[in-house]
N, C-alpha and C positions, 0 to 999 in steps of 0.2 A: 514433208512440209518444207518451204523456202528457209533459208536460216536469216542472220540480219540482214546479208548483203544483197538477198533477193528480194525486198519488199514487195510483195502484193496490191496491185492496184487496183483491181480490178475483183467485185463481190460479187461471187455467183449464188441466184438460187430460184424458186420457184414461181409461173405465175400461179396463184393459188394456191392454198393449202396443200402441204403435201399429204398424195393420198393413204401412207400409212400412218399418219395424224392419230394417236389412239385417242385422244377425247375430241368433242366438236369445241366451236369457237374457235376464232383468230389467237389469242392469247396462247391457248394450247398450240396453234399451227410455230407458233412466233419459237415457242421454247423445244418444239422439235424441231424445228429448222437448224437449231443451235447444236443439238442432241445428234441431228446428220454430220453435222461438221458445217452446213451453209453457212453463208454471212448476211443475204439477203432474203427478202419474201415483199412478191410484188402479190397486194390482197386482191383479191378478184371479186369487186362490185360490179359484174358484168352485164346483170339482169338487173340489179337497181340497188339506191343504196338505202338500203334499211337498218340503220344500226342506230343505239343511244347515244346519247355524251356517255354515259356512265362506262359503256365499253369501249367504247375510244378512249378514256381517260385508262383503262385496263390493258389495252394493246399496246398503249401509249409505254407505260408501267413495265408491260413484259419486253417489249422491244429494248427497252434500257435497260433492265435487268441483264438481258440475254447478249447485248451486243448485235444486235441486227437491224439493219437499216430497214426501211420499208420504202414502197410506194404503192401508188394504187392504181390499178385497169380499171377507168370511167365504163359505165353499162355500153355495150355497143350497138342502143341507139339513139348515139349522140349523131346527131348531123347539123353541121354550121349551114347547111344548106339546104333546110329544108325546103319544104314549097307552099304552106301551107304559114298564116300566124297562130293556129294551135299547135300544129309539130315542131314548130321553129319555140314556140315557148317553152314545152315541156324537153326540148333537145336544151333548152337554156338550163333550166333546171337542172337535169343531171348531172349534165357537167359543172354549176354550182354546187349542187350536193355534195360529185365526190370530192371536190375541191376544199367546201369546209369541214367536211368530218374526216377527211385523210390530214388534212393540217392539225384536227383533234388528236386523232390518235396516231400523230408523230414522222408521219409520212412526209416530205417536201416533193417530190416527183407524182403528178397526175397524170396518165397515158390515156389518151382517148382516140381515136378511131377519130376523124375530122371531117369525113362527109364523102358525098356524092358529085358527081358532074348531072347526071339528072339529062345529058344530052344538049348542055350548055356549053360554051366556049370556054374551055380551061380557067383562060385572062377573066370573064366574068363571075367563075365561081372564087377564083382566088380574091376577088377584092369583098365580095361577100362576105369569105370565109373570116379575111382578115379584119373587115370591119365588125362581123359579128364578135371573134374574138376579142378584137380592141374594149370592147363594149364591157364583154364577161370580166375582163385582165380588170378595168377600171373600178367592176365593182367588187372583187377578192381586193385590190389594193385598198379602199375606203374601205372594209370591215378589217384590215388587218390581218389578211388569208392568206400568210409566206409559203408560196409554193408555185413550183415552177410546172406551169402547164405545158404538157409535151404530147404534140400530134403524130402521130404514128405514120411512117410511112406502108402504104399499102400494098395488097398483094394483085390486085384485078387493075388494068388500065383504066376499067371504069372509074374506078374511085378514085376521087382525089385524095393526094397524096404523096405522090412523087419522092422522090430526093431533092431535087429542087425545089418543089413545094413547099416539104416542111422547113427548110433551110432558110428560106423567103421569108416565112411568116415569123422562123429564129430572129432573121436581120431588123424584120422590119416592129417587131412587139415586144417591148421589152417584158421579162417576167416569164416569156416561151422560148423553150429550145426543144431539139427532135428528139424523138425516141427511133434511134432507129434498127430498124429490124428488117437484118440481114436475109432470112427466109423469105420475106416479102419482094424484096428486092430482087432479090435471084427469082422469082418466082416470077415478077411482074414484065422482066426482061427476059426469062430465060438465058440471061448469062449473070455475071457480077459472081462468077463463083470458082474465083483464079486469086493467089496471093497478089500479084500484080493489079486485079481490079479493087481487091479488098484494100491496097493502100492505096487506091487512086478516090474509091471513097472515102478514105480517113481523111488525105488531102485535099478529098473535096469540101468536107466538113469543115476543116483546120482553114481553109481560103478562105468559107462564106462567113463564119463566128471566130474568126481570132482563138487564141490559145484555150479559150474557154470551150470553144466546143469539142476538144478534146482531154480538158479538164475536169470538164462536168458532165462524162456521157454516162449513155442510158442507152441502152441497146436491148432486143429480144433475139433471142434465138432459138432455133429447133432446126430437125426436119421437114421438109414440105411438097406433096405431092401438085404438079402442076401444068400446066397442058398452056394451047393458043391464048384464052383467056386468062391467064396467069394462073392463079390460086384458086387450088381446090379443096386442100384440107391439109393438117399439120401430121406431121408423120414421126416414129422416132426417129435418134440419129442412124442407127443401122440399119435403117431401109431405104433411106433417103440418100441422093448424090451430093450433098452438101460439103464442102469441102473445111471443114468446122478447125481443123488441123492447123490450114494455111491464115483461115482465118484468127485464129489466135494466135499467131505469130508475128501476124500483122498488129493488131492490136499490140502486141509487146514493145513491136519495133517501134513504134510510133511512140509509146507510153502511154497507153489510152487510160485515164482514172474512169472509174463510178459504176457503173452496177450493170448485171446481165440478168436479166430474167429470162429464165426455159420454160420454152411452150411447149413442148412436145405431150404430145395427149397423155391422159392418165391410162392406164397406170403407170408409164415409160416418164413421165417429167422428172420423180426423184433422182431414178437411177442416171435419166442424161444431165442433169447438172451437176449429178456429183463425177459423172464420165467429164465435162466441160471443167469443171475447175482443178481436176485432177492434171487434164491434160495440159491448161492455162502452168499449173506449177511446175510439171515436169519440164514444159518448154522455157518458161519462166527459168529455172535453175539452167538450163543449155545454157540460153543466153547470156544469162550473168557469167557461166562458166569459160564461155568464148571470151568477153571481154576482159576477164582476168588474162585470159591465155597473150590478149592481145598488149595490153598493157605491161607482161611481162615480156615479149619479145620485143615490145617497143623501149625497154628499158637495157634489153641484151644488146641491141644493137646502139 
């Protein structure tokens, strides 16, 4: 573990319940999370959000008991872009739903999947995407719904989603900032997976949102198998080319705060985030260890 002078900024831990979870319910996922050593648990309403107040106000409960932050994966079929006024309503819906029952039970970060090109001009889905968000943001601010909704960068060129993308919709909506997720990224480029490009993306972040978008991040990570089309499926870290090392160094160098959720398929997501935060601390401690070094030689001489 860091001692004082390494502070930890950065909370790793599950999307989803961890799979060796002994009882069911979120509440139970919340105090085993704690029981692995995690900090964090992003809930996975991915198929819809079906929960009471009564267990939101319990998650709400156990997360504060336990010391662990939360956020929530909106279902992933949200689309800002649908084609349709019945799929564009109920894409409305979900992403309200997990909006207010994630601010119930304690969560400020909503990550959702943001849509399609559909075989449209990039420039015309973004202002869709943006005006339909505008729309959502306007009405979580009237019912008093503190949480910051965060579009996902994606892993298929189809989808929109980009780095710039979510970045765009950060500048231009107040209330959103990116989730972003580095596998997608690597995946959707087939490159982005160099320490060198991993700070060229922190820098990219830190240029388009100001200190905040590296104060307030929110990122996913895993493995991820992936081909011309970018993304094919999430992979653990040991079989994937991800270079997860460099990129939490990067992250260090930088100072990046706020939370990692691990995707890597079950049954592999426990063991890679507790592999991800392990390795965050150990590089964690290097660094603080160099700086001492350097500060004492800056003083010998």
């Amino acid at each position: 573990m860091p001692d004082s002078t390494t502070p930890e900024l950065l909370r790793f831990g599950t999307v989803g319940s961890p799979s060796t979870t002994p009882q069911p319910g979120t509440p139970a996922a919340v105090a085993y999370s704690r029981l692995l050593g995690l900090d964090h648990l992003e809930i996975a309403w991915v198929q819809s959000v079906r929960v009471s107040d009564d267990t939101c106000a319990a998650i709400k409960a156990a997360a504060q008991e336990h010391q662990i932050t939360l956020s929530i994966h909106a279902p992933y079929y949200i689309n800002l872009n649908s084609q349709t006024p019945e799929l564009m309503h109920k894409s409305d819906e979900r992403l309200l739903a997990a909006a207010r029952k994630g601010f119930l039970a304690g969560a400020r970060d909503i990550v959702f999947h943001p849509g399609s090109y559909h075989d449209q001009p990039p420039e015309q889905v973004y202002e869709r995407v943006a005006q339909k968000l505008r729309e959502l943001r306007a009405i979580l601010d009237t019912e008093g719904v503190d949480v910051i909704l965060r579009p996902e960068t994606m892993g298929k060129p189809a989808m929109f989603g980009s780095l710039d993308e979510v970045l765009q919709l950060s500048r231009d909506i107040p209330g959103v900032l990116p989730c972003i997720d580095f596998a997608h990224l690597h995946a959707r480029t087939g490159q982005l997976n160099s320490y060198d490009e991993f700070m060229s993306i922190l820098d990219t972040v830190e240029a388009a949102l100001g200190e905040r978008g590296l104060r307030q991040f929110h990122a996913h990570l895993s493995g991820i198998a992936y081909g011309p089309r970018g993304e094919r499926h999430h992979l653990p870290l040991n079989e994937a080319d991800l270079r997860y090392r460099e990129l939490l160094q990067a992250l260090i160098d930088r100072g990046a705060q706020g939370t990692i959720g691990v995707e890597a398929p079950e049954p592999f997501h426990v063991a890679d985030a507790l592999t991800l935060q392990a390795t965050y601390r150990r590089l964690l401690q290097g660094s603080a260890a160099e700086d001492e070094n350097s500060v004492r030689n800056s003083e010998k001489a």
